[in-house]
N, C-alpha and C positions, 0 to 999 in steps of 0.2 A: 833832147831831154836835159834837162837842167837839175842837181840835188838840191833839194831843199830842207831837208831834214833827215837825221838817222836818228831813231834812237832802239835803244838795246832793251832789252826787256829777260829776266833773271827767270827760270822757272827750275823745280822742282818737282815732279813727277814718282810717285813712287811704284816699282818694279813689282809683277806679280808676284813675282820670285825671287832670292838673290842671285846673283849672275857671278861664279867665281870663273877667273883664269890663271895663268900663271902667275898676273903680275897683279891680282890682288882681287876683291868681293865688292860689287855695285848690289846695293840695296833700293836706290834710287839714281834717276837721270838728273841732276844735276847741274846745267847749262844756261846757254841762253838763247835767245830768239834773235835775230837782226832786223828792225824794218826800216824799211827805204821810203819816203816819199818823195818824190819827184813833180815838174810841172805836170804831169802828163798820167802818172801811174801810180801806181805803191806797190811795195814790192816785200818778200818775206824769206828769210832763211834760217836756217840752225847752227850755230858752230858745235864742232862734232865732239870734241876731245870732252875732259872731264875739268871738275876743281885742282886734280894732283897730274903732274906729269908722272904718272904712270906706263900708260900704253903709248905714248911719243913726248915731247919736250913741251911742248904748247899744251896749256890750261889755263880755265878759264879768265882770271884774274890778270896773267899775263896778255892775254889775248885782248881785253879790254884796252890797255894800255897802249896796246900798238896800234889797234886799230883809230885809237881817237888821238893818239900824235904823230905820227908816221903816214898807217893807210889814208885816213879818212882826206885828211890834209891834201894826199896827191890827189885820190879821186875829183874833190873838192874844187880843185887848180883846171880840170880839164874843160875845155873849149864845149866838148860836146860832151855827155855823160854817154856813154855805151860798153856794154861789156867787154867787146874785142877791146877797146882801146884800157882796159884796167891793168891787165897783165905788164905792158910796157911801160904803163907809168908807176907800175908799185914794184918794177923790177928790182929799185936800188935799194929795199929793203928784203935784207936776206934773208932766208927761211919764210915760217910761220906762212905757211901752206892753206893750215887752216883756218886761220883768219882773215885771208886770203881769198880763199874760197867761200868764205861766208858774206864778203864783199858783192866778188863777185853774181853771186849765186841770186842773191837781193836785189842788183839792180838788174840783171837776165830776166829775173822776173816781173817788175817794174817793166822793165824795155818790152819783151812779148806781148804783157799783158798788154799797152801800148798800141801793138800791131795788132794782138787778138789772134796771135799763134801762141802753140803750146809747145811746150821744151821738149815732146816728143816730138814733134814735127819739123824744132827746129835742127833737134841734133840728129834726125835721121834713122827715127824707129821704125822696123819693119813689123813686127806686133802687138797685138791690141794688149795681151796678155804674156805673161812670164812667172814660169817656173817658181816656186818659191822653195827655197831649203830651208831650215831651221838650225843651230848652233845652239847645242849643248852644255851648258856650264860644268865645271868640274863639280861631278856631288861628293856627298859625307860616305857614300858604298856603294857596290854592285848594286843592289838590290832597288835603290833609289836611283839609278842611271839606267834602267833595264823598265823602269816606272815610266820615267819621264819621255825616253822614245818610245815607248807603246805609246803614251798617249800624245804625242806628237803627229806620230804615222795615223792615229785614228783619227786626227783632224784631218790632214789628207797632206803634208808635207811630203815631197818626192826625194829630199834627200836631208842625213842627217849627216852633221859637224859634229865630232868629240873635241871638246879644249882636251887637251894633257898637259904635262908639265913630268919630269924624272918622280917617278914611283907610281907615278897614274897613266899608263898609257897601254903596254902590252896587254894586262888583264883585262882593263873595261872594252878597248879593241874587240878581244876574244869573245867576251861576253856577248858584246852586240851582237858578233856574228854569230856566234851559237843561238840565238835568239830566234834573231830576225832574216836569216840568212844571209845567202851570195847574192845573189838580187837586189841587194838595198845598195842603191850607191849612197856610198859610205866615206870618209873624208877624216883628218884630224889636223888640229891646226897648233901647234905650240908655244906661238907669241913670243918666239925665242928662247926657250928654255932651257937647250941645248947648247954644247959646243961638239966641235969636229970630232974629238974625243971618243964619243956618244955614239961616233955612226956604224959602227959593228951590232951595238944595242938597237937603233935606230931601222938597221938592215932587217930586223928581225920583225917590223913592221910587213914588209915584203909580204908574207906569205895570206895577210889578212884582203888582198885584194882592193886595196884602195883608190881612191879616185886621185889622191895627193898626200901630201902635209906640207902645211903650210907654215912657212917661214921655223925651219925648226931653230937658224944658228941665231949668232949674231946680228941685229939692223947694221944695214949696210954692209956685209961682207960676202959682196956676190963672191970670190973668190974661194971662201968656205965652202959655199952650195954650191957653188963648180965642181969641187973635191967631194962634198956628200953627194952631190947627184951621180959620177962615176963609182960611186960605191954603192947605191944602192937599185933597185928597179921603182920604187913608190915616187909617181912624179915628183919633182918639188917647183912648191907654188910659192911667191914672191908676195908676200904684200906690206908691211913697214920699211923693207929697202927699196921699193920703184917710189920713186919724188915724183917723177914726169916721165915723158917719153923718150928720152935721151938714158936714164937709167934704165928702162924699162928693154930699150934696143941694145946696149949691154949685157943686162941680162943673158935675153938671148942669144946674143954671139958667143958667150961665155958659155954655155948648157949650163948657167947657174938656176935657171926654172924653165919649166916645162908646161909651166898655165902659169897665168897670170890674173891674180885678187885685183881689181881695179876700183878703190874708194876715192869716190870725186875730192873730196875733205883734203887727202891725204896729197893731193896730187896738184891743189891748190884751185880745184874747182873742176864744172863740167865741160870747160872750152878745152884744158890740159886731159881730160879724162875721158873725150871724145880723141885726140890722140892718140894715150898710150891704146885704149882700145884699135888704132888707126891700127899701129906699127905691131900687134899682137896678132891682129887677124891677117895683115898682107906678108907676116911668117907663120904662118899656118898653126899659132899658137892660141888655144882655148884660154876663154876671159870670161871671167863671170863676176860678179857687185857686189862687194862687201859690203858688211854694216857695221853702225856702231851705235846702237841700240837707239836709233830714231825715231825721233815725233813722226806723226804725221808729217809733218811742214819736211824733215826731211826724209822718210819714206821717198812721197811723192815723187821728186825728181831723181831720186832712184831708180824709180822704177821706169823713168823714162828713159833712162838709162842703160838699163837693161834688156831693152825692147830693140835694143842694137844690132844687128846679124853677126857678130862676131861674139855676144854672150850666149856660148852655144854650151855652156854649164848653171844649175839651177845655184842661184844665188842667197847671201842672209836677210832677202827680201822676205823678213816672215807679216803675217798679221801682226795690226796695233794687237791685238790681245796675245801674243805670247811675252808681251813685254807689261802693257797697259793696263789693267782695268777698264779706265776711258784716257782718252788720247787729247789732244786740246786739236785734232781738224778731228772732222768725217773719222769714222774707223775704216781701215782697209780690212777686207773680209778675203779669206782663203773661201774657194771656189773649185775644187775639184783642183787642188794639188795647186791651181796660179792665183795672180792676183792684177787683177786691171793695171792699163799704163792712162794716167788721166790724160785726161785728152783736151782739156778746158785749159782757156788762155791761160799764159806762162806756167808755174808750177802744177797748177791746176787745184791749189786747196788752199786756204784760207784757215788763220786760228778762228775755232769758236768761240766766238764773244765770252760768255759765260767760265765757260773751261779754263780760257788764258787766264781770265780773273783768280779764280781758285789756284792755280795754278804759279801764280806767279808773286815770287817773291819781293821784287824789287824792279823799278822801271825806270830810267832817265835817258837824257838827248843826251849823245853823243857830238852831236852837229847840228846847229842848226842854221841858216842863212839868215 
């Protein structure tokens, strides 16, 4: 396979809902598209992060930037275009994961589609379908958080996420569970919004029966979550401090987590994110698929992703419409609590013409031969 062209494509999407977390309120998706043409294929991805370095360091604007002087450049240089071979030549550019994996992820798809295998098949899914959870944004009350998972649970979602943050987390906890019962696997995730400090406060989660919480301290201070995991019994789940599968196998030597969030984005794509999934499941460690409020384009290989036997936790694989109105692919549809893994060469979905149009703020080559 040979590149012939990238170009980036700007989209704007706006949110059924606003989406609050710790580190701040989405009203809209924001991002961009990556597409690859090749001699052979074309190929399609999402870069995950937002316009503000908010939730990691990498955003949009900076992301553009690397990719068209830095990434594209190596890819560009290579002999043969293929995904395996991307990772070792964009090694000498540090960080920027996500960018990274929006590379890669574009010509993966490109290449499959190629062979006319699909990214479930290639990374080694065992089913057709997968769990889907939903993630809770932080709301304005009880009474509106008590709203929104009833009517989550009445679409058929088999497990809910609370965001928290310090002042939001015991009571709406409580709440839920007086609700909805012991029954509901149940989850919270913090985006950091703790320190060590905290974990007496934090302890007092314990009694609410949790599945996790997720990343309460500091990104990157497994050595905190070593010290809040011996202080508390509610697993703790890792997901802004695992880069790859070398932090991820830290981790776990450390008991700094007890599951493991695995977002392909974050981990620099699905070649490193079949991996950490490796090194999570041959230590008897649950892994389940984070999100970060994806298109279609990237849903999709999410979910093929999750179709993994080592995602043995229901993931933020939710429907386009807890996010979308309409979606720029196909709408993924919840179906009795899951949602299909495609199964159609490479990612399996394609922007709709029309949609991406509407859709889409600004468009130009990155590269072109």
């Amino acid at each position: 396979m040979k590149l012939e062209r990238v170009e980036i494509v700007h989209v704007a999407i706006p949110l059924v809902s606003p989406f609050r977390t710790s580190f701040g309120t989405m009203t809209t998706k924001d991002t961009f598209l990556l597409h690859v043409v090749t001699d052979t294929a074309e190929g399609w991805s999402e870069f995950a992060a937002d316009p503000e370095p908010g939730y990691c360091s990498e955003f949009v604007a900076g992301a553009e930037i690397v990719l068209r002087e830095f990434l594209l450049p190596r890819v560009a240089a290579l002999p043969v275009l293929a995904a395996a071979h991307l990772g070792p030549a964009t090694a000498g550019v540090k960080g920027h994961e996500l960018a990274k994996a929006a590379v890669e992820t574009a010509v993966l798809d490109a290449e499959l589609r190629s062979y006319g295998m699909s990214l479930a098949t290639y990374l080694g899914a065992v089913r057709e379908r997968v769990p889907a959870g939903v993630s809770v944004g932080i709301q304005q009350t009880i009474a509106e958080l008590l709203d929104a998972v009833e009517g989550y649970l009445a679409e058929g979602y088999v497990r809910i996420k609370l965001k928290i943050e310090p002042g939001w987390d015991l009571e709406p906890v409580r709440a839920v569970r007086d609700r909805f019962g012991w029954d509901l696997p149940l989850q919270v995730d913090a985006n950091t919004a703790y320190t060590l400090s905290d974990a007496e406060h934090l302890r007092r989660l314990d009694e609410f029966g949790l599945l996790l919480i997720e990343e309460p301290l500091d990104e990157n201070n497994l050595y905190a979550h070593a010290r809040l995991q011996q202080r508390i019994k509610t697993p703790v789940c890792l997901d802004e401090s695992l880069h790859n599968a070398r932090d991820t196998a830290s981790a776990i030597a450390m008991d700094a987590c007890r599951v493991v969030n695995v977002k392909p984005a974050r981990v620099g794509g699905y070649l490193e994110a079949r991996r950490v999934h490796d090194v999570a499941h041959a230590h008897g460690v649950p892994v389940w698929c984070g999100g970060m409020l994806e298109t279609g384009i990237g849903r999709a290989p999410n979910l093929a992703l999750a179709a993994l036997p080592g995602f043995t936790l229901p993931g933020d694989t939710s429907a386009s419409s807890r996010y979308f109105a309409e979606d720029i692919t196909e709408p993924f549809v919840l179906v009795d609590g899951h949602l299909p893994v495609p199964r159609a060469p490479g990612i399996g979905v394609r922007p709709l013409p029309e949609a991406l149009r509407r859709f889409t703020r600004e468009r130009r080559d990155l590269y072109v031969t």
